[in-house]
PAVEXTI-77198 format. One line per 4 residues: number of its first residue (from 0); for each residue x, y, z of C-alpha. Coordinates in nm, 2 decimals. Layout:
BEGIN
NUM> X:Y:Z; ...
This chain:
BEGIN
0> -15.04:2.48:-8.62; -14.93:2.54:-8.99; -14.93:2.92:-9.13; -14.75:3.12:-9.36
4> -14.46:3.38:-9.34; -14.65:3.68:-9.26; -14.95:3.53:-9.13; -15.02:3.71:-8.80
8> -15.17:3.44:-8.52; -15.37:3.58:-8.31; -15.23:3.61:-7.95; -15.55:3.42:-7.84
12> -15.41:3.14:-7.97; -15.11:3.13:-7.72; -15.12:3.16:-7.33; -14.91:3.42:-7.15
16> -14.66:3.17:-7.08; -14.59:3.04:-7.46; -14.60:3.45:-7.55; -14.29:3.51:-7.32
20> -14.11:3.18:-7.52; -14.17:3.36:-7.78; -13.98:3.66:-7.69; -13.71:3.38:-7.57
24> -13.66:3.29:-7.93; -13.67:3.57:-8.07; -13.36:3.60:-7.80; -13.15:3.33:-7.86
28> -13.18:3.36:-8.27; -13.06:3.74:-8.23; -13.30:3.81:-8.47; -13.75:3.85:-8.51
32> -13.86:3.51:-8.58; -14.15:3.64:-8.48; -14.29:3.98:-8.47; -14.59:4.15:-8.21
36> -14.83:4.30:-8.33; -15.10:4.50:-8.23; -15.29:4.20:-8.34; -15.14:3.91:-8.24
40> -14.80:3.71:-8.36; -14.64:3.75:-8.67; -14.40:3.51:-8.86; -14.10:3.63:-9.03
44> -13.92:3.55:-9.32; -13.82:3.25:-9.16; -13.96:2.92:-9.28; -13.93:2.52:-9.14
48> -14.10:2.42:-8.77; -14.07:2.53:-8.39; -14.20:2.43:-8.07; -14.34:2.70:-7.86
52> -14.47:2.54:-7.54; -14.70:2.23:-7.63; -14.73:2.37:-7.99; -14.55:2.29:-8.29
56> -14.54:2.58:-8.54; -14.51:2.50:-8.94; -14.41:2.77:-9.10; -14.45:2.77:-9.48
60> -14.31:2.99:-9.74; -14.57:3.31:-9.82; -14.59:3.15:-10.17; -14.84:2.93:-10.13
64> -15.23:2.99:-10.09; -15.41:2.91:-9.77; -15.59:2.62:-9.86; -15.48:2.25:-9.77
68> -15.37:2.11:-10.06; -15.18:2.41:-10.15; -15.01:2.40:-9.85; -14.93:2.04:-9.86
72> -14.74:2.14:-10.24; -14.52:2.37:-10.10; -14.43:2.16:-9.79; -14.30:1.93:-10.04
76> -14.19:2.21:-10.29; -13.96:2.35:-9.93; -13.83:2.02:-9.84; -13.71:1.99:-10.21
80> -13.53:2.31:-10.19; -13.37:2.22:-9.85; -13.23:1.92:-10.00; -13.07:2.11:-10.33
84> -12.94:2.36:-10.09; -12.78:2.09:-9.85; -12.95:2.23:-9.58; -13.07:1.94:-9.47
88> -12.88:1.62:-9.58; -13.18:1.47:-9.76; -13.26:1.45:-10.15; -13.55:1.22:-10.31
92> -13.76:0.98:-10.14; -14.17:0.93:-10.22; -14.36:1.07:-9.98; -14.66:0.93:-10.08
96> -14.66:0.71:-9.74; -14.66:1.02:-9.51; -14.97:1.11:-9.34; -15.10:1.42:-9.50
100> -15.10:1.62:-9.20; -14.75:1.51:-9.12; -14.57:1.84:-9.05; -14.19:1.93:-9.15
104> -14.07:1.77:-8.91; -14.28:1.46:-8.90; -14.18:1.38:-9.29; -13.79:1.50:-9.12
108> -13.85:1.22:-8.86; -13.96:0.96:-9.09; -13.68:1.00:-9.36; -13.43:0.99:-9.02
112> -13.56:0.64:-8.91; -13.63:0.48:-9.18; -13.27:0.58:-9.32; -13.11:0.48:-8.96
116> -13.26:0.15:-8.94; -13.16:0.01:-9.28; -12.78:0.10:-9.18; -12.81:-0.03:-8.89
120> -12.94:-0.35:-9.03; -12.69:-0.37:-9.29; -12.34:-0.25:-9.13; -12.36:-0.17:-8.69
124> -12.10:0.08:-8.61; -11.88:-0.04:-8.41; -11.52:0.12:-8.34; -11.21:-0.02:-8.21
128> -11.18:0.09:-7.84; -10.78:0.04:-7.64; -10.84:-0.23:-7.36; -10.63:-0.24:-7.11
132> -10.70:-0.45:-6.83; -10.57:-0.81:-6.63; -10.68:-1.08:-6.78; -10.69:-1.46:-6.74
136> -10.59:-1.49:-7.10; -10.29:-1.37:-7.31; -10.48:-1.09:-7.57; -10.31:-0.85:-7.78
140> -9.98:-0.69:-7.60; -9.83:-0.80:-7.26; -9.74:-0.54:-7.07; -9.44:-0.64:-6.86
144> -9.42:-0.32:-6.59; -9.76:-0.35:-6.50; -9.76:-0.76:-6.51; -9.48:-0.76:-6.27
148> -9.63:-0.55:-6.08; -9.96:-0.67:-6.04; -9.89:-1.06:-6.11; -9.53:-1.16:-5.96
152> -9.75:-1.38:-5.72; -10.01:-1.51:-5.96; -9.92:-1.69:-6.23; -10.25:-1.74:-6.38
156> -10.28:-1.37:-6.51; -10.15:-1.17:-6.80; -10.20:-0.79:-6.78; -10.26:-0.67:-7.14
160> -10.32:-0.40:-7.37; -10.58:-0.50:-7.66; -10.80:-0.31:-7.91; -11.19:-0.42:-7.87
164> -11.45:-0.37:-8.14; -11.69:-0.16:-7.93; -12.06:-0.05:-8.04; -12.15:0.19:-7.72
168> -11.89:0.47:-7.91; -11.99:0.82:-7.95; -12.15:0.85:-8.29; -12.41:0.57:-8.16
172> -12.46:0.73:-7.85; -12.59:1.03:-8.02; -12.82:0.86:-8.29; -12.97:0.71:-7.90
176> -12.98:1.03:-7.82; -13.18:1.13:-8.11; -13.38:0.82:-8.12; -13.52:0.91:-7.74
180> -13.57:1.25:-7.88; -13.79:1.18:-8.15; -13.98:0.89:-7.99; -14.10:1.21:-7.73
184> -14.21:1.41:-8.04; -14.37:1.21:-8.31; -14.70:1.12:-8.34; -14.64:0.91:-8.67
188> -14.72:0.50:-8.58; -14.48:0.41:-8.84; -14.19:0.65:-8.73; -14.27:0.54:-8.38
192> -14.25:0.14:-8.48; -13.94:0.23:-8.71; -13.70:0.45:-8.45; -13.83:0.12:-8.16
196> -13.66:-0.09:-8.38; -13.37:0.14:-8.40; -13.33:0.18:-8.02; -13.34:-0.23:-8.03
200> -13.10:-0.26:-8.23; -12.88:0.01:-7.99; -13.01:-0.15:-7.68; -12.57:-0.16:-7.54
204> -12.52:0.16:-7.61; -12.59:0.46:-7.36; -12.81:0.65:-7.28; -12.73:0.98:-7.19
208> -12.73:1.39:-7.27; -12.55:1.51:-7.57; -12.37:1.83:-7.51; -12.35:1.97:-7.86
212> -11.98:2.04:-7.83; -11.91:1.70:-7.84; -12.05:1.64:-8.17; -11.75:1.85:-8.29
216> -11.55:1.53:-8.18; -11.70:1.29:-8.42; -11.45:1.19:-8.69; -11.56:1.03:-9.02
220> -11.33:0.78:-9.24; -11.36:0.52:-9.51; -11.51:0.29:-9.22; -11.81:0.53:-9.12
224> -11.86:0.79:-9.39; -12.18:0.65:-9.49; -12.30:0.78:-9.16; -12.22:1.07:-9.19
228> -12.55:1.28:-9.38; -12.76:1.06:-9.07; -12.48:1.24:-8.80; -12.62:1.58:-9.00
232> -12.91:1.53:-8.95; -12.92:1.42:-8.64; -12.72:1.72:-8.49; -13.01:1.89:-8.66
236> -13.29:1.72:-8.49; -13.09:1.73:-8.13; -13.01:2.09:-8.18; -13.15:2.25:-8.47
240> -13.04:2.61:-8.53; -13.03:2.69:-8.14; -12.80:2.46:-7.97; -12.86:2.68:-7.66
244> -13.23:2.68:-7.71; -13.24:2.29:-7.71; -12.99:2.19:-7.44; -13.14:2.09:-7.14
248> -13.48:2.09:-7.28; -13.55:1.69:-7.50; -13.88:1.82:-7.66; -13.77:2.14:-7.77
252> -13.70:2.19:-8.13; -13.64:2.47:-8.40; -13.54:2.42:-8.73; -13.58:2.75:-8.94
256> -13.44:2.92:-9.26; -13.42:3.24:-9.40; -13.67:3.21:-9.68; -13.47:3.51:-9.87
260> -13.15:3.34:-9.87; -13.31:2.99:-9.90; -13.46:3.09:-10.22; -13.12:3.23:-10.38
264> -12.95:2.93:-10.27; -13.17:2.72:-10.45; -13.18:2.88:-10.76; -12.80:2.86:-10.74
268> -12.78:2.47:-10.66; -13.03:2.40:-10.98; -12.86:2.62:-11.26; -12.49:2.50:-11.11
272> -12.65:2.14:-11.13; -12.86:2.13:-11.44; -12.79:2.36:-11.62; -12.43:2.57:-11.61
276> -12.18:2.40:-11.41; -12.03:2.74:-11.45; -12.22:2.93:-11.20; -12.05:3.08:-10.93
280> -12.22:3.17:-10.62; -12.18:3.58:-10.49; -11.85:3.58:-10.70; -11.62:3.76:-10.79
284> -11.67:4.03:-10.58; -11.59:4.36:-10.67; -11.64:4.74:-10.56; -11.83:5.02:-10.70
288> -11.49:5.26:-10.69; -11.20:5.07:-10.84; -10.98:5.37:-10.65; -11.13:5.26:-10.32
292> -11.25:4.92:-10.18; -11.56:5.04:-10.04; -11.94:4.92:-10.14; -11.82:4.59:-10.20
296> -12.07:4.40:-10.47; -12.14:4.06:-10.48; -12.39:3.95:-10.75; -12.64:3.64:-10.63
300> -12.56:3.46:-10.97; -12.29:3.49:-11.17; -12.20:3.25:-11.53; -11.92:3.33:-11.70
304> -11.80:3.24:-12.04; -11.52:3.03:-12.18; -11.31:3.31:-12.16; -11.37:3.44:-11.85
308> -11.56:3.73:-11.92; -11.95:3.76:-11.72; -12.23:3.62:-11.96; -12.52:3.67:-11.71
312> -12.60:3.79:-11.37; -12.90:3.68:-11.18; -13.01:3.86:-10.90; -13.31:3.62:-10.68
316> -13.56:3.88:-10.55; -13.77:3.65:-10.31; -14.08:3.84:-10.35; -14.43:3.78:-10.51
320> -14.49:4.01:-10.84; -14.79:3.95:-11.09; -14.56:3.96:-11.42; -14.54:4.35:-11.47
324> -14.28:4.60:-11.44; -14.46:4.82:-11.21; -14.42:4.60:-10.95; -14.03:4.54:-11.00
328> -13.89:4.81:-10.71; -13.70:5.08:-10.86; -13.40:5.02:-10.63; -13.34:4.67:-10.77
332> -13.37:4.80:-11.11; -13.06:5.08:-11.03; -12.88:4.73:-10.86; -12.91:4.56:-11.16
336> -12.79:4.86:-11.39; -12.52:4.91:-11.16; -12.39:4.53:-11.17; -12.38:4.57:-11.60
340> -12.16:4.87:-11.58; -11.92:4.72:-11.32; -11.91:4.37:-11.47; -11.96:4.50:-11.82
344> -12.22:4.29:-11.89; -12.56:4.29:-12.11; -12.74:4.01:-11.98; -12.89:4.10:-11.62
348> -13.19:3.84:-11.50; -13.43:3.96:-11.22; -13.56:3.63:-11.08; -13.89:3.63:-10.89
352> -14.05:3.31:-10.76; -14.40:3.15:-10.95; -14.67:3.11:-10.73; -14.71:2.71:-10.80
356> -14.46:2.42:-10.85; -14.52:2.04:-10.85; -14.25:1.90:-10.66; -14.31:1.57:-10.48
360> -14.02:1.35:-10.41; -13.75:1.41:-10.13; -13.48:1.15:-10.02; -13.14:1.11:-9.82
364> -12.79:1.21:-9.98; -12.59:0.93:-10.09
């Protein structure tokens, strides 16, 4: 099911059952994801893809028109975002291979696989694991106590201490993990084929239930660190935003963002990137009464100039306008005025959205 933010869903579309999940999400994010109505289901201001019962829910940004192919743009046109914003460890890759009714988290799945496999292939995690065990060979370190004590009668032993290079280790345990996960979800052939050969690859290494605390234990170095955006992503896909949502339950997913905050991150990420590496991000902060610290203020965009002094401030207003001032609310206008008195500055930006972009490629983070 793919809608936009906003787009109410009629109840008929859901059975009593997948109505109270609903409510359960709405729950566990502390927060309406979802909002009843008189006429059905609402979404939010939340965008990205949820399971509810034995549907999946796409959830695209209000931007876009209804049609198909506008909806396939902005699909793209969110991923992109998502990767500027480091949301989701991904940044360019052609899509053009991906189905075109591939959801979110299909073209999520796909990037995940293909990305996992070609590691695999070209460097197999494996981590030194301390062996300690008796052994008909001398390895590594003899252990005298525990030789004498478990060998004064049999000479053909050694007890030893040794490190071993060992693949079934944590950080592939939970890639298995997401691997089973996924192959229970996707309805892609080639993600399917791609995450098989992944799992053959893994075949010695466990399977088992990731408890999300335990990714907290994962360590990167030198050795590994190339894993690491896939080990994002991954804790994504077993978890997603509800770690308490998805425990327990291997085909339940969520992976949502606030479209409002989404959207100010990105503009953030692109000026910082290409075209002010000046930019700072809800800095500095400052207050409306220099005598007291109250109504603190925290500009979306700030760039500064050599000297230190504000240049601009952008404020990202995440709503659709038609290009005239009527429509600009009068309470950002007073924001806006207030943030060039404070700062003392004379260039103040109201950024809205435009309703269509072209964005088409999305790929994993070096």
């Amino acid at each position: 099911m793919q809608v936009n933010e906003y787009e109410i869903i009629p109840s008929s579309k859901f059975s009593q059952k997948e109505l109270e999940e609903i409510k359960r999400f709405n729950d566990f994010y502390g927060v309406e994801i979802f909002k009843f109505t008189s006429k059905g289901v609402k979404p939010q201001q939340f965008v990205g893809v949820c399971r509810i019962g034995d549907k999946t829910i796409e959830i695209l940004p209000k931007i876009s028109e209804k049609s198909d192919q506008e909806r396939e743009t902005e699909r793209d046109n969110l991923l992109f975002m998502l990767s500027y914003t480091k949301k989701l460890p991904i940044k360019e890759v052609n899509l053009t291979n991906l189905s075109k009714n591939d959801t979110i988290y299909e073209v999520i799945i796909s990037i995940f696989s293909k990305h996992l496999l070609d590691l695999l292939k070209k460097e197999y995690w494996r981590k030194y694991k301390e062996v300690e065990e008796n052994s008909n060979y001398l390895k590594g370190k003899l252990l005298i106590p525990k030789h004498i004590q478990y060998n004064s009668f049999n000479k053909t032993k050694f007890y030893c201490k040794y490190d071993e290079l060992n693949e079934d280790n944590l950080l592939n345990q939970i890639f298995k993990a997401t691997i089973n996960k996924l192959l229970q979800i996707t309805k892609n052939s080639e993600s399917i084929n791609t995450l098989k050969k992944c799992d053959f690859i893994l075949s010695n290494v466990t399977i088992r239930r990731i408890n999300y605390r335990e990714t907290k234990r994962v360590n990167f170095n030198r050795m590994n660190k190339h894993y690491e955006n896939l080990f994002r992503l991954s804790t994504m896909i077993l978890f997603g935003n509800s770690p308490k949502l998805s425990e327990g339950n291997n085909k339940t997913f969520s992976l949502l963002f606030d479209m409002n905050k989404l959207f100010e991150e990105f503009i953030f990420e692109f000026i910082k990137r290409n075209i002010n590496k000046n930019a700072l991000y809800e800095k500095p902060r400052r207050h409306l009464f220099k005598e007291k610290p109250i109504y603190q203020l925290k500009p979306d965009i700030v760039i500064k100039r050599v000297n230190g002094h504000v240049k601009q401030i952008i404020d990202t207003k995440y709503k659709l306008i038609n290009n005239t001032f009527s429509e600009i609310s009068t309470s950002d206008v007073y924001q806006m005025f207030v943030y060039s008195q404070i700062y003392e500055c004379n260039e103040i930006i109201l950024l809205y959205p435009q309703n269509k972009q072209e964005i088409k490629e999305v790929e994993l983070l070096p």
